[in-house]
ROBADO-363922 format. One record per residue (C-alpha): residue number from 1; residue in one letter; chain; x negated, y negated, z. Coordinates in Angstrom, 2 decimals. Layout:
NUM	A	A	X	Y	Z
...
This chain:
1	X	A	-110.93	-88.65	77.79
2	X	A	-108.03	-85.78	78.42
3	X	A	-105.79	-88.24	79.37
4	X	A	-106.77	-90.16	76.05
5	X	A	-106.14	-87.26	74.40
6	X	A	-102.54	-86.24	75.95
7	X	A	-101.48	-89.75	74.65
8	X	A	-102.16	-89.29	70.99
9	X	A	-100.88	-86.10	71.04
10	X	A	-97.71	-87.35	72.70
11	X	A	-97.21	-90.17	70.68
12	X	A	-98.22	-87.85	67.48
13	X	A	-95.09	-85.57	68.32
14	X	A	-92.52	-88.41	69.31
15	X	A	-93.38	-89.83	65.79
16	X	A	-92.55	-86.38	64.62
17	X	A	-89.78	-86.02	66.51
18	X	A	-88.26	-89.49	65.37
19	X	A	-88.28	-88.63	61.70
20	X	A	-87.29	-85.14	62.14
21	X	A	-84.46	-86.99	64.11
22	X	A	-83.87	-89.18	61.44
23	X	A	-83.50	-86.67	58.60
24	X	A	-80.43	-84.82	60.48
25	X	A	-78.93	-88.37	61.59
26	X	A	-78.97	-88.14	65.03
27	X	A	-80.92	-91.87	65.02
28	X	A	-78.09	-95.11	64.50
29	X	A	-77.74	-96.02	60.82
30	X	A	-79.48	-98.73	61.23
31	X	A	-83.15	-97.58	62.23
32	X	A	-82.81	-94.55	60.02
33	X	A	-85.67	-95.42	57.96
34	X	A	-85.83	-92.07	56.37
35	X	A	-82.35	-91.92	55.18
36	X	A	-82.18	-95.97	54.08
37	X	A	-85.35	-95.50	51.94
38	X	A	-83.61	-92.91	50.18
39	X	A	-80.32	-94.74	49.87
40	X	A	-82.42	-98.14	48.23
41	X	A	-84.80	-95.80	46.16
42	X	A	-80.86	-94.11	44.58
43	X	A	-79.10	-97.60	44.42
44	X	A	-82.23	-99.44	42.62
45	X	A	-83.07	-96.31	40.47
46	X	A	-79.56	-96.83	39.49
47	X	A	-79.52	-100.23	38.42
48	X	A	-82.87	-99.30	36.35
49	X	A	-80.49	-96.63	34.48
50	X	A	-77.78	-99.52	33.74
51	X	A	-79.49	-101.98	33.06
52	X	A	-83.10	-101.23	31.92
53	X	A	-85.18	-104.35	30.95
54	X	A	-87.60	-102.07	28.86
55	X	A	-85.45	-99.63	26.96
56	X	A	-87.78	-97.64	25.52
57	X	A	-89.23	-96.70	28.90
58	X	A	-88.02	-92.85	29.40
59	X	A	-85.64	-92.97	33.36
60	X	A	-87.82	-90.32	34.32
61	X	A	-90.81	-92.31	33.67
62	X	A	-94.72	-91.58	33.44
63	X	A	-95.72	-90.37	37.52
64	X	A	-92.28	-90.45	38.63
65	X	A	-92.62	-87.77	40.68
66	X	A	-95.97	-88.53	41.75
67	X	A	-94.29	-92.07	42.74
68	X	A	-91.78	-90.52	44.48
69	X	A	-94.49	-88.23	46.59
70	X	A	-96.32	-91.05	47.59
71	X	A	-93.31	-92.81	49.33
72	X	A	-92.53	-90.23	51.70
73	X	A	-95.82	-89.73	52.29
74	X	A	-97.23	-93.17	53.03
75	X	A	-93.57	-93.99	55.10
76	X	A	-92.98	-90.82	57.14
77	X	A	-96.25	-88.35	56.78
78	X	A	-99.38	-90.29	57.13
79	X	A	-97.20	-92.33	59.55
80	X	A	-96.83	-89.44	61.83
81	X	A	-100.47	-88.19	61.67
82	X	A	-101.72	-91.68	62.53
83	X	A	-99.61	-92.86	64.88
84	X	A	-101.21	-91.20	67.90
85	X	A	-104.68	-92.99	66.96
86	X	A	-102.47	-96.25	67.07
87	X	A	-101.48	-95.23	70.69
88	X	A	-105.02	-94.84	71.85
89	X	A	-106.47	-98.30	69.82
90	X	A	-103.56	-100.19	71.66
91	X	A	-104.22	-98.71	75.12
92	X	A	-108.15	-99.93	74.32
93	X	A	-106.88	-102.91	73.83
94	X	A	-104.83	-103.34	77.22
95	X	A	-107.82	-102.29	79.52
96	X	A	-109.59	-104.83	77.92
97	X	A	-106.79	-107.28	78.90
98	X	A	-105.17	-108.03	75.29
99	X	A	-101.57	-107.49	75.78
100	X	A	-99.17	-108.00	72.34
101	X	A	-98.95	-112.08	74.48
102	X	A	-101.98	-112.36	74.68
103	X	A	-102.82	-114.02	71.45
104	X	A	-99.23	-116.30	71.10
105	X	A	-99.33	-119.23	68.98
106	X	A	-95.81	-120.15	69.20
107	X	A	-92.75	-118.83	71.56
108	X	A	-89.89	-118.52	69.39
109	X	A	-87.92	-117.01	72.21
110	X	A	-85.62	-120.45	72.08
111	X	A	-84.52	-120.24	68.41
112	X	A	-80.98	-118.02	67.73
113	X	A	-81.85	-114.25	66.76
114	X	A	-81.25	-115.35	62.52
115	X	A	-83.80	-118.23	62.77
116	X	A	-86.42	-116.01	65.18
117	X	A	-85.82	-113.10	62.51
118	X	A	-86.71	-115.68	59.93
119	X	A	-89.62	-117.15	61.43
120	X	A	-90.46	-113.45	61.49
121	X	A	-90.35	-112.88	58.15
122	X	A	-92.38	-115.08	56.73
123	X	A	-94.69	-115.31	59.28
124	X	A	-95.37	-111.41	58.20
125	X	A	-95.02	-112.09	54.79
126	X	A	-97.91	-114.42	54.35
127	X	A	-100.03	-112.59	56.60
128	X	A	-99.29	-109.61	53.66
129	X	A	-99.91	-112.35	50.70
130	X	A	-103.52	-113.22	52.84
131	X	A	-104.00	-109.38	52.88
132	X	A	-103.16	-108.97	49.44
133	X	A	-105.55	-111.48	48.44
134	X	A	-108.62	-109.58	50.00
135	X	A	-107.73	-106.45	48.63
136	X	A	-108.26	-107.83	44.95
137	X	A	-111.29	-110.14	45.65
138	X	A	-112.96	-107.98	48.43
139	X	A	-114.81	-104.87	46.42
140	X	A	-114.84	-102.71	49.10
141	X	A	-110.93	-103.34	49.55
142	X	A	-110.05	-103.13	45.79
143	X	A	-111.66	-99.64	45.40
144	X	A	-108.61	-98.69	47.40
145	X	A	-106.23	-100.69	45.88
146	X	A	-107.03	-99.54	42.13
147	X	A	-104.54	-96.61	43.97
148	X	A	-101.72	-99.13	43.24
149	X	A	-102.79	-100.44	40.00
150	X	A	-103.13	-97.17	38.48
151	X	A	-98.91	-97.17	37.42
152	X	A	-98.99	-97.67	34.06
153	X	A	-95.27	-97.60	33.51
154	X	A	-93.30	-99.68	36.33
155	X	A	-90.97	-98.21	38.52
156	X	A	-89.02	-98.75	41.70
157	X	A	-90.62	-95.86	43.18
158	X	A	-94.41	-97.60	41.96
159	X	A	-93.78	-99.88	44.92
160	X	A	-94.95	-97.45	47.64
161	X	A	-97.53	-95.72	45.54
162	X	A	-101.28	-97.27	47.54
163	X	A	-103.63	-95.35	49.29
164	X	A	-103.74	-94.60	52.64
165	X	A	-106.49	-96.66	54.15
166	X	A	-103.66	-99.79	52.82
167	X	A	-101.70	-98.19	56.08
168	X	A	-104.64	-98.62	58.09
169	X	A	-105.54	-102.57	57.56
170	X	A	-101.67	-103.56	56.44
171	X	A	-100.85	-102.50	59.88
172	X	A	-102.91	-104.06	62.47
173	X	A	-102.36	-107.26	60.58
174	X	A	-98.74	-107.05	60.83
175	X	A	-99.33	-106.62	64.54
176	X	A	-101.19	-109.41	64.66
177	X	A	-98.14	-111.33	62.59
178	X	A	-95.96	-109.97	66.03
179	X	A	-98.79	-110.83	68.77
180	X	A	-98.47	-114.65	67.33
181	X	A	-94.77	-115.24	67.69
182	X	A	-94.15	-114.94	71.38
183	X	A	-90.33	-114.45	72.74
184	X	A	-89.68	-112.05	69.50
185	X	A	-87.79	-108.69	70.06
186	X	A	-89.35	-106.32	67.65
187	X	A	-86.46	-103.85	67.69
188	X	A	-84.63	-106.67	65.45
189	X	A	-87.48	-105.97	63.23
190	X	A	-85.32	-103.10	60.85
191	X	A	-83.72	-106.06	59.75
192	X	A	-86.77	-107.20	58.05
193	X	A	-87.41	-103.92	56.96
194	X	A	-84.85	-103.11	55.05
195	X	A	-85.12	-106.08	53.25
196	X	A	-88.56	-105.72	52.64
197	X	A	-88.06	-102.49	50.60
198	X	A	-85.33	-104.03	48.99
199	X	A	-87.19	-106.50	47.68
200	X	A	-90.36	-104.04	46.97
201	X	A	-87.92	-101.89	45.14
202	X	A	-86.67	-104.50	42.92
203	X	A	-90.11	-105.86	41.92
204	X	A	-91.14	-102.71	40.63
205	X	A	-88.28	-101.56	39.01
206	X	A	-87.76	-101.40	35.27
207	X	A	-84.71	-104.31	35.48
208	X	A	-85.40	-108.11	34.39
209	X	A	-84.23	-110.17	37.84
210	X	A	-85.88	-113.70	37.66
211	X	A	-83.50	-115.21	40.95
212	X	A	-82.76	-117.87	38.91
213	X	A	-84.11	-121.02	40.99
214	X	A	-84.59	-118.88	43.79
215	X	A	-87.85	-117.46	41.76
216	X	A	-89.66	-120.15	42.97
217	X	A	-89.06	-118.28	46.57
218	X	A	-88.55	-115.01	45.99
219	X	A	-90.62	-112.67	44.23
220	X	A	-89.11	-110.96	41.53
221	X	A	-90.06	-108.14	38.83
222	X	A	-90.88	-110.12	35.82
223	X	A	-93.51	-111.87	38.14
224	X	A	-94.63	-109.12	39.86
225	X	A	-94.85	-107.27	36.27
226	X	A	-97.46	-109.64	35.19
227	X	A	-99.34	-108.89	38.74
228	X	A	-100.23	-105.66	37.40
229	X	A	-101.09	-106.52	33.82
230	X	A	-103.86	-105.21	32.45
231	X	A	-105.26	-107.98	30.70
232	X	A	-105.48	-111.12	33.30
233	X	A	-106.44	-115.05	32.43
234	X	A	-110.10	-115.52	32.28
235	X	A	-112.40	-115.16	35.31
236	X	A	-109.20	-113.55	37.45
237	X	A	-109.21	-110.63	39.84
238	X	A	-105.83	-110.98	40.28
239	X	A	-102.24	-113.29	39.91
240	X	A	-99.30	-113.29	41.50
241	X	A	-100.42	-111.83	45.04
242	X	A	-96.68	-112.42	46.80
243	X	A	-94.95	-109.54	48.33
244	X	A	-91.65	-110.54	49.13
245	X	A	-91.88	-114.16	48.79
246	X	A	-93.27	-116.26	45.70
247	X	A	-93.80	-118.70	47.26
248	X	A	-97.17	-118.79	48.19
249	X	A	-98.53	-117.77	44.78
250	X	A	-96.98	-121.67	43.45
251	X	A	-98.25	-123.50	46.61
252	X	A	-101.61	-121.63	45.78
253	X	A	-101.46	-121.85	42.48
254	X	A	-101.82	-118.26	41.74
255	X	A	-98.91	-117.83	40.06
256	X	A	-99.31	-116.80	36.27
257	X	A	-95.99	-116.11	34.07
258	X	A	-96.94	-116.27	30.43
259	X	A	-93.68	-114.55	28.76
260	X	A	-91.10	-112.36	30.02
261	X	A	-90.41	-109.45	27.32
262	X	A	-91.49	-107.39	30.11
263	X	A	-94.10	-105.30	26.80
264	X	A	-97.61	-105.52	28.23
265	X	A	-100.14	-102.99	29.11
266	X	A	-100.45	-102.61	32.95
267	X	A	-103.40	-101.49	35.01
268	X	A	-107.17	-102.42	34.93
269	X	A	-110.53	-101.67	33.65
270	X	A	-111.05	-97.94	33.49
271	X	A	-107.36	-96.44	34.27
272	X	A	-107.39	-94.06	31.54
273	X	A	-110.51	-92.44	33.68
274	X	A	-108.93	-92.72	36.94
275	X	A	-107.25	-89.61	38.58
276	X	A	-104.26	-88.49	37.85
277	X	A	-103.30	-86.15	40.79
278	X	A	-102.82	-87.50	44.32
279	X	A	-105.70	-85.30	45.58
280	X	A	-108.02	-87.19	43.48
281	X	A	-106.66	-90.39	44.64
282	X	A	-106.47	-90.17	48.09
283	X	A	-110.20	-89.65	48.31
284	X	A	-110.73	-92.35	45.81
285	X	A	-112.93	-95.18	46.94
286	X	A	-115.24	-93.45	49.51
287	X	A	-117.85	-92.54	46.56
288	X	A	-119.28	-94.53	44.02
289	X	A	-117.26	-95.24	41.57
290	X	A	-118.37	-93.75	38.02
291	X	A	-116.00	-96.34	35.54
């Protein structure tokens, strides 16, 4: 139990440590997560400025600020507090004999590094689209999600607004996306990071960006617009479930794109009651809800 103990509080602090490290550079360029998100978050907020798709939507929009809280905090705060518990859950797992090979499906150890990345990618992006899925059909799940679906007025910064107990069944699934593809070197994994919230960014931000052909692929913001419109086709929890990739929403036939002037009211039954403060919203979902 004490030793238990010394290991989440070890691993609690090196988390710490890392993003402290991170904030005065002294990680390589490339891992700094801290300092990346808040290079995409400037770049994309940017191209919002230039080249807004809805022009009468103010830069610094409705919950900006509240947006901007939540990244930090989901990416770097919760992150830290959690990580220990991690730790301990994956040292269960060991005595037990379940190693991160235990459960491979396929050893991609022969590919080259760009085609194992790949595989990687959207490998972990479907698992996502699966996970998205349940978190708008399951109840339980969407009581937590309605976090996300609050934005009313889309953002880049929207992208990383979800409540916290997202971080705590998004990431044993990704795991599981890792435990699958044997031979993989997840320290190759910023890769797929970094392009992950570049894609996030973009599919919240207030910029029209269809890919052209590639939409069929990628997901984009007009899509992903429609994802959180308040007013869905008939007998629908939800549309347009991808998170990088579109794909999955056409070979599932989820994917809904009715017009692209980018004017329609976002959110869901019962917003306008829904908290407004991050307090009230990180406790969200534990009671019953009153809408």
């Amino acid at each position: 139990m004490i030793s238990s103990i010394r290991l989440l509080l070890e691993t609690t602090s090196d988390t710490l440590n890392w993003v402290w490290q991170s904030i005065l550079f002294n990680v390589p360029w490339y891992t700094n997560y801290f300092w990346g998100l808040i290079v995409i978050s400037l770049v994309v907020w940017a191209l919002e400025i230039l080249f807004p798709w809805r022009k009468n939507q103010r830069v610094i929009r409705k919950d900006f600020w509240l947006d901007g809280f939540y990244m930090f905090f989901n990416f770097f705060v919760f992150a830290i507090v959690i990580s220990g518990i991690y730790t301990a859950i994956e040292g269960f797992f060991l005595s037990i004999g379940i190693s991160m090979t235990t459960l491979t499906l396929w050893d991609i150890s022969s590919l080259p590094g760009w085609a194992q990345l790949l595989v990687f990618f959207v490998v972990l992006d479907f698992v996502q689209w699966l996970t998205h899925v349940a978190l708008h059909r399951w109840e339980i799940l969407w009581r937590f999600h309605k976090v996300h679906h609050s934005v009313q007025e889309m953002g880049f910064a929207a992208h990383l607004r979800y409540h916290w107990m997202e971080n705590i069944l998004y990431k044993p699934l990704k795991t599981f996306g890792v435990m699958i593809l044997g031979g993989f070197e997840p320290s190759q994994a910023f890769i797929v990071h970094f392009i992950a919230i570049v894609i996030g960014h973009l599919n919240h931000a207030n910029v029209k960006l269809t890919w052209g052909p590639l939409k069929y692929i990628f997901n984009n913001p007009v899509m992903h617009l429609w994802h959180h419109a308040l007013y869905l086709p008939e007998n629908e929890r939800g549309v347009n479930y991808g998170i990088s990739l579109s794909l999955w929403d056409y070979i599932f036939r989820t994917s809904y794109i009715p017009e692209e002037s980018g004017q329609i009211p976002l959110g869901f039954d019962g917003v306008d009651k829904f908290p407004k403060n991050f307090l009230g919203q990180v406790i969200y979902g534990f009671g019953k809800d009153k809408e």
